[in-house]
C-alpha positions in Angstrom: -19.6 10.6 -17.9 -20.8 7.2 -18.8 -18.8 3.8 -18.8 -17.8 3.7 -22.5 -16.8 7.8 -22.1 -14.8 6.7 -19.3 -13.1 4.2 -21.1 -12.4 6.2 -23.9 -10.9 8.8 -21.6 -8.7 6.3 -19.6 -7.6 5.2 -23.4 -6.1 8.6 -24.3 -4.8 8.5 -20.1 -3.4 5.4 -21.2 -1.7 7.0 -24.6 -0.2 10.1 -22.9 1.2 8.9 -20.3 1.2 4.7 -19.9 4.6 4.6 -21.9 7.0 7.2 -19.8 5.4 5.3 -16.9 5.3 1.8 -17.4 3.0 0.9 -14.4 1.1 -1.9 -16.3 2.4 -4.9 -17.4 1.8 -4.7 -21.9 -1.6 -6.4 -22.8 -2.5 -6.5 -26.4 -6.4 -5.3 -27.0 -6.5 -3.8 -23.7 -9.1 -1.5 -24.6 -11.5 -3.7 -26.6 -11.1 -6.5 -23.8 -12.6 -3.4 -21.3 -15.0 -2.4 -23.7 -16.5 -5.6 -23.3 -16.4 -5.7 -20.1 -18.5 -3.0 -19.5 -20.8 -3.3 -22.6 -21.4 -6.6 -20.3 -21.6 -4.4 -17.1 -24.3 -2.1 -18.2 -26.2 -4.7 -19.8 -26.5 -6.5 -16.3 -27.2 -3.5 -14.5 -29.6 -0.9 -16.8 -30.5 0.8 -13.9 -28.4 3.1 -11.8 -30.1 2.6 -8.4 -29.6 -0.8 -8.7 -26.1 -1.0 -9.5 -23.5 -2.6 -7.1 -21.1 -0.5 -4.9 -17.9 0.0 -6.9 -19.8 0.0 -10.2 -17.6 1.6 -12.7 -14.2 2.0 -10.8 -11.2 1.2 -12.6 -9.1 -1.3 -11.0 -5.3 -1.8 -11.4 -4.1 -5.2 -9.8 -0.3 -5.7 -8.2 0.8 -8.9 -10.7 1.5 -10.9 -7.7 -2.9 -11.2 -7.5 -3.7 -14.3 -9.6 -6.4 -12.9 -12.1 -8.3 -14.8 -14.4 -7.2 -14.0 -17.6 -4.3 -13.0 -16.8 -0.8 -14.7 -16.3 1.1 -13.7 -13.2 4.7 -13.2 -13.5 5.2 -11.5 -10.3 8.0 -9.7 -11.1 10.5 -11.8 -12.4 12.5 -14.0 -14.6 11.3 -17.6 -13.2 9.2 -19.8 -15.7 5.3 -18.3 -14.4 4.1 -21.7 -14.9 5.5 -22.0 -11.1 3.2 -20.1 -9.4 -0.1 -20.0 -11.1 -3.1 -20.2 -9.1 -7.2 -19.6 -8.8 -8.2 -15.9 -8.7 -7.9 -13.8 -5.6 -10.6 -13.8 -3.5 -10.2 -9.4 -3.8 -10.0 -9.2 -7.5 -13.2 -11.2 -7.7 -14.9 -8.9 -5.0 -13.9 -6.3 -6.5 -15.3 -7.6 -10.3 -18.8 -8.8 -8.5 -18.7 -4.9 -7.3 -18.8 -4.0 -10.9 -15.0 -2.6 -11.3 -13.7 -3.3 -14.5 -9.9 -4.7 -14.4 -7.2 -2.1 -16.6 -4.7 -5.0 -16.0 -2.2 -5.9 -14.1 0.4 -3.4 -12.5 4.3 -3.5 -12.2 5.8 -5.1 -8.6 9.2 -5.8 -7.8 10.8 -9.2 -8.0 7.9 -11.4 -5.5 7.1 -7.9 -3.8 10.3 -7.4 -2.0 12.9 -4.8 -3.6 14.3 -5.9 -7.0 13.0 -3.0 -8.9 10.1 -2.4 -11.5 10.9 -0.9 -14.5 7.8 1.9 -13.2 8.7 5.5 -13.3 7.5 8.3 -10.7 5.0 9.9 -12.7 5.7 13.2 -10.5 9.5 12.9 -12.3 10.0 10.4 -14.5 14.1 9.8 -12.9 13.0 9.3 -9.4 11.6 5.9 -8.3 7.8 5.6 -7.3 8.6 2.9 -4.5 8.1 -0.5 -3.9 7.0 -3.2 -4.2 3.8 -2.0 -5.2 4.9 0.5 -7.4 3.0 0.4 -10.3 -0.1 0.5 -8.6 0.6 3.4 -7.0 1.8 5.0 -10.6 -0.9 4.0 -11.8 -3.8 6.3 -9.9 -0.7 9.0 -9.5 -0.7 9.2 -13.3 -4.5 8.3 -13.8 -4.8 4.8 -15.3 -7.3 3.8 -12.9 -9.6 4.7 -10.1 -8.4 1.5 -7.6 -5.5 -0.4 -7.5 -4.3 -3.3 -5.2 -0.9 -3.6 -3.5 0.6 -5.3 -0.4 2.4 -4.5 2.3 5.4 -6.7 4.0 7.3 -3.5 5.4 6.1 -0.7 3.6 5.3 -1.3 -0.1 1.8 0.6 0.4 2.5 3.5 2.5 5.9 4.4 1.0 4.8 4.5 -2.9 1.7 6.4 -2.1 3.9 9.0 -0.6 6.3 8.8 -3.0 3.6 9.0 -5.9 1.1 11.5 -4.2 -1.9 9.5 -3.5 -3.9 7.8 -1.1 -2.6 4.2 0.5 -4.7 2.7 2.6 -3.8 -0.7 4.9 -6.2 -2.3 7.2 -5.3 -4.2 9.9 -3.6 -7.3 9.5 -6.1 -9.8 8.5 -8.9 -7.6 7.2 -8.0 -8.3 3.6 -7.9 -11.5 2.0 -4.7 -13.1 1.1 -6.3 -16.0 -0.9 -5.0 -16.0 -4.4 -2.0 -14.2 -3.7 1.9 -15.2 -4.0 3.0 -14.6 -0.5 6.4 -12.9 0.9 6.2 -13.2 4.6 2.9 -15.2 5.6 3.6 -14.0 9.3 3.5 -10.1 8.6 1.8 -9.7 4.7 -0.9 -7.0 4.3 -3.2 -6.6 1.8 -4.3 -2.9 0.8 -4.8 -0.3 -1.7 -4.3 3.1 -3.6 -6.7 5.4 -4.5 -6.6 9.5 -5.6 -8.7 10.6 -2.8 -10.0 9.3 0.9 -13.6 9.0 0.2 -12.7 6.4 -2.7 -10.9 4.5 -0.5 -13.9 4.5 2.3 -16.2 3.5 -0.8 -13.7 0.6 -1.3 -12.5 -0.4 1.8 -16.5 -1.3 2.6 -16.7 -4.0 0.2 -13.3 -5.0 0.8 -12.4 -5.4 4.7 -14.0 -7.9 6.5 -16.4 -7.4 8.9 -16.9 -4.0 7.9 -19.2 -1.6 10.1 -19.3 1.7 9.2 -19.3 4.8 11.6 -20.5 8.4 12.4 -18.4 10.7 10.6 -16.5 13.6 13.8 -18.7 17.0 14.6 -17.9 20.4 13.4 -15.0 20.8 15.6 -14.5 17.4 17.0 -10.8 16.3 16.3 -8.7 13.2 17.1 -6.4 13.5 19.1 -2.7 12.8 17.7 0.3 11.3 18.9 3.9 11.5 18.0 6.2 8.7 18.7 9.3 10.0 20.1 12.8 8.0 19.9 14.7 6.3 17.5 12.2 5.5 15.3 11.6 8.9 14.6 15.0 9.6 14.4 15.5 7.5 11.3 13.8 10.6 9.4 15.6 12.5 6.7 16.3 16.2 7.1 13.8 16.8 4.8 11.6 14.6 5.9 11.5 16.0 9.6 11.1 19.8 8.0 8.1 18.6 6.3 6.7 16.2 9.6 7.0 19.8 11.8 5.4 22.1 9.5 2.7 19.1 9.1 2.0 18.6 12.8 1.8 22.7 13.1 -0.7 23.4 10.7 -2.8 20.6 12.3 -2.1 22.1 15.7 -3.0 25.9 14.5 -6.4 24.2 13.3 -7.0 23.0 16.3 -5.7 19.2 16.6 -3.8 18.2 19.6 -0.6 17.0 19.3 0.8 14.6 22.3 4.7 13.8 21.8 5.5 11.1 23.5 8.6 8.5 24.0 8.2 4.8 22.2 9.5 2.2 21.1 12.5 2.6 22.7 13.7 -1.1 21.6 13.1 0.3 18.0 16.2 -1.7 16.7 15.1 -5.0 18.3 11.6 -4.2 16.6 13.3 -3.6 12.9 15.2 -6.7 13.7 12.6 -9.3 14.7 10.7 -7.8 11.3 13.3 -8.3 9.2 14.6 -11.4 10.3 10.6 -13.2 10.2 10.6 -12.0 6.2 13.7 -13.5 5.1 12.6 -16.9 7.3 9.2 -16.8 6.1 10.6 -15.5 2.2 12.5 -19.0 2.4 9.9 -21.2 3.2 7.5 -19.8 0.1 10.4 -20.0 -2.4 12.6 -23.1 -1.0 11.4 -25.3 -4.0 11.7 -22.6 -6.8 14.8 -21.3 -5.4 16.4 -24.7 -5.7 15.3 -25.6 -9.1 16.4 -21.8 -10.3 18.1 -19.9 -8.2 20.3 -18.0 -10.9 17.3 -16.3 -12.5 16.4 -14.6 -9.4 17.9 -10.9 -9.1 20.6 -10.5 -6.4 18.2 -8.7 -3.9 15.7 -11.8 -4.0 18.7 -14.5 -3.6 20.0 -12.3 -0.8 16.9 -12.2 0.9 16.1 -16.1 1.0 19.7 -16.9 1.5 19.2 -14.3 5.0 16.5 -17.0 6.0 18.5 -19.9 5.7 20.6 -19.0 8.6 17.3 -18.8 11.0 15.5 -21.5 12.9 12.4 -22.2 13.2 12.6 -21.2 16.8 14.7 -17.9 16.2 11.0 -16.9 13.8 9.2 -17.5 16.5 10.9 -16.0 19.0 10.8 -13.0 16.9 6.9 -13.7 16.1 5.8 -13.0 19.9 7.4 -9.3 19.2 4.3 -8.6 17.4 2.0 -9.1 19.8 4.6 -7.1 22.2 4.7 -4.1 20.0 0.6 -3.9 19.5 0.0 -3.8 23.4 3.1 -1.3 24.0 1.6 0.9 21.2 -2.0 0.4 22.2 -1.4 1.4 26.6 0.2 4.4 25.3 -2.5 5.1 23.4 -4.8 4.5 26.2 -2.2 6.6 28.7 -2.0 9.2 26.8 -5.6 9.0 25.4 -3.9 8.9 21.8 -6.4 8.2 19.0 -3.9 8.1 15.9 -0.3 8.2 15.4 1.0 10.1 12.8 4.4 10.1 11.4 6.2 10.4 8.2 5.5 7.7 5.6 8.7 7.7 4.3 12.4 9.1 5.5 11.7 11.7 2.4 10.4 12.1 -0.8 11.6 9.9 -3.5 14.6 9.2 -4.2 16.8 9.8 -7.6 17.2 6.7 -9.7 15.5 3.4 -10.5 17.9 0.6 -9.4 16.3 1.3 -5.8 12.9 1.8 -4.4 13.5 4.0 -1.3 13.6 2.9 2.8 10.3 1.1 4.2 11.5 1.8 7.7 8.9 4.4 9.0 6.5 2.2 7.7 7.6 -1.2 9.2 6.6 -0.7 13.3 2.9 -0.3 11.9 3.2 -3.1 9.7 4.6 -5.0 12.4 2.1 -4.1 14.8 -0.6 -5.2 12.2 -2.1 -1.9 13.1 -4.2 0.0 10.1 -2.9 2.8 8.2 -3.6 5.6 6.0 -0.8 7.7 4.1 -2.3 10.7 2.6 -0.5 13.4 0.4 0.3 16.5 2.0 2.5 18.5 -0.4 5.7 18.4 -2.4 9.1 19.6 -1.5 10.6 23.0 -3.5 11.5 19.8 -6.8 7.7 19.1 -6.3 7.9 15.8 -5.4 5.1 14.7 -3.4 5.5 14.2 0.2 3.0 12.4 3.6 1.8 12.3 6.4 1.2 8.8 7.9 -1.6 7.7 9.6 -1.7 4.5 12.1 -4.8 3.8 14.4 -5.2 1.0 16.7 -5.8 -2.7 15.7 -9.0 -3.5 14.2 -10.6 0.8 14.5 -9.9 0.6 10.4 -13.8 2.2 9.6 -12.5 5.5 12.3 -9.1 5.6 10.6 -10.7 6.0 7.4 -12.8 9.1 8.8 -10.5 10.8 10.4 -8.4 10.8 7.7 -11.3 12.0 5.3 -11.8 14.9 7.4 -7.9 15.5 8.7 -7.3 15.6 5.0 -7.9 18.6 3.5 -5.4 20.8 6.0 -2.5 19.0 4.4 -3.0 20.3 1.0 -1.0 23.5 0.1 
């Protein structure tokens, strides 16, 4: 399939299923904007061996990524004059790569939880998460190859289990963040959804700094896999703990060794020192707008950066140095117990029924606050066939082995 058959296929994509889902903001002339785009793309690059690595990929972007082109609205009812700004330094990677732009995907209210009108494309009543949730619709329902979120607590991870795709979040700082309206500046991660793993490795090359790829495991060579016992793990649904067990089974049956072991036993000090940096941090990025308009923010959002205003600066950083706690804690137990990855569930279950909320981050945030990478990749649906996870966390700054494990750990969890 060339470029302009791809097109035309993600056109009729776009015509079956783009208005049930809504995970793109409207653009008029979508299509003969892209067909110029790559009319322009193959004209610059006649020949296929010399073409740059993420030639052809479609590319969704979360509409809190400034775009040229495009006006970012980030979600909400402020005047987007406010927040305007030059293009992320990701979105023009990804356009020097050769990956035309589809447009710019549904997020909630500044990425934190005031819902999108997106619409699980698994069942069009259930949510598809947040905040990124219209990036995650969109590969889920095919309307692009590539698509950019963030992650604050879990608005990677959670939607691509919700929404049955790959979400993949490198360590903390191995993204850009330039060009993007910030939540939390302390704990914000950049990342990404894709339909497969080997996508993801093919994008996560041009994208993560410093990138240095590696040796892909033996025939028979396995990681070896921890579980993290305690309250953390407690927070899991019913459902969600059926579906971890039978996951970490199958895996042992293959032939994957599964250590369980006790940590994070402070797990509600951890979810507190997270929570209370993103509402001090979420005040400091909007102090100035909220003043001027705070009456056109939705309830979630004034709740949020009204939070912050009852920390100090030296409560945040108090609850800063937890992050650096949490990464070593995580990190001698991996040594200890000679742990290569976590795994967990990405989400206390599978999507929940209704719109007006996007579902719990909280198996994702210890990871997130750890800045440690991770991968969610599908691993089934639940007897309404919603899809359902496994998630994936390696140690800080082993992104490039995260990846190939989970390209070859992948293919057990599929029914």
């Amino acid at each position: 399939m060339n470029l302009h058959q791809k097109i035309d296929h993600l056109e009729a994509q776009f015509a079956a299923r783009e208005d049930e889902v809504q995970a793109y903001l409207p653009e008029e002339n979508r299509f003969a904007r892209l067909r110029q785009e790559v009319d322009a793309l193959e004209s610059a690059y006649p020949d296929p061996e010399a073409r740059p690595p993420l030639y052809g990929l479609i590319v969704g972007v979360k509409d809190i990524f400034h775009v040229d082109g495009f006006l970012t609205r980030a979600g909400t009812a402020l005047p987007a004059d406010l927040f305007q700004g030059e293009q992320a330094a990701l979105v023009t990677l990804v356009k020097e790569s050769g990956a035309p732009i589809a447009g710019k995907t549904h997020t909630t209210e500044f990425a934190y939880f005031a819902p999108a009108p997106t619409r699980n494309p698994h069942n069009l009543a259930h949510t598809p998460g947040g905040s990124s949730s219209g990036s995650a619709a969109a590969v889920a329902a095919g309307l692009c190859d590539l698509a950019f979120g963030t992650q604050t607590i879990g608005s990677i991870t959670r939607p691509a289990a919700f929404c049955g795709v790959v979400g993949f979040k490198p360590s903390f700082g191995r993204m850009s963040r330039e060009g993007v309206i910030p939540l939390s500046s302390t704990v914000d991660q950049m990342g990404f959804f894709t339909s497969d793993v080997q996508t993801a490795q093919q994008a996560a090359e041009v994208l993560v700094d410093d990138w240095v790829p590696v040796d892909k495991p033996k025939a028979g060579e396995y990681p070896r896999l921890g579980v993290p016992l305690g309250r953390y793990l407690e927070r899991t649904s019913a459902e969600g703990m059926r579906h971890f067990r039978t996951v970490t089974q199958t895996l042992h049956h293959i032939g994957y060794e599964i250590v369980r072991v006790p940590a994070m036993t402070d797990f509600a000090g951890i979810e507190a020192a997270h929570k209370l940096i993103v509402a001090y941090d979420a005040l400091q990025v909007h102090r100035e707008w909220y003043y001027q308009h705070h009456a056109k923010y939705h309830p979630k959002t004034r709740e949020l950066i009204e939070q912050g205003s009852k920390y100090s600066a030296h409560q945040a950083d108090v609850a800063r140095q937890s992050i650096l706690k949490i990464r070593e804690h995580l990190t001698r137990i991996m040594d200890e117990h000679e742990i290569d990855i976590w795994i967990s569930p990405p989400a206390v279950g599978s999507a929940p029924l209704g719109l007006e909320h996007t579902g719990d981050p909280i198996m994702n945030l210890p990871w997130t606050h750890a800045g440690f990478p991770t991968l969610c990749l599908p691993a089934g649906t639940n007897d309404a066939g919603l899809p359902l996870g496994l998630q994936l966390a390696g140690r800080f700054h082993t992104d490039e082995q995260l990846l190939v494990w989970g390209d070859a750990l992948s293919p057990h969890l599929s029914p």
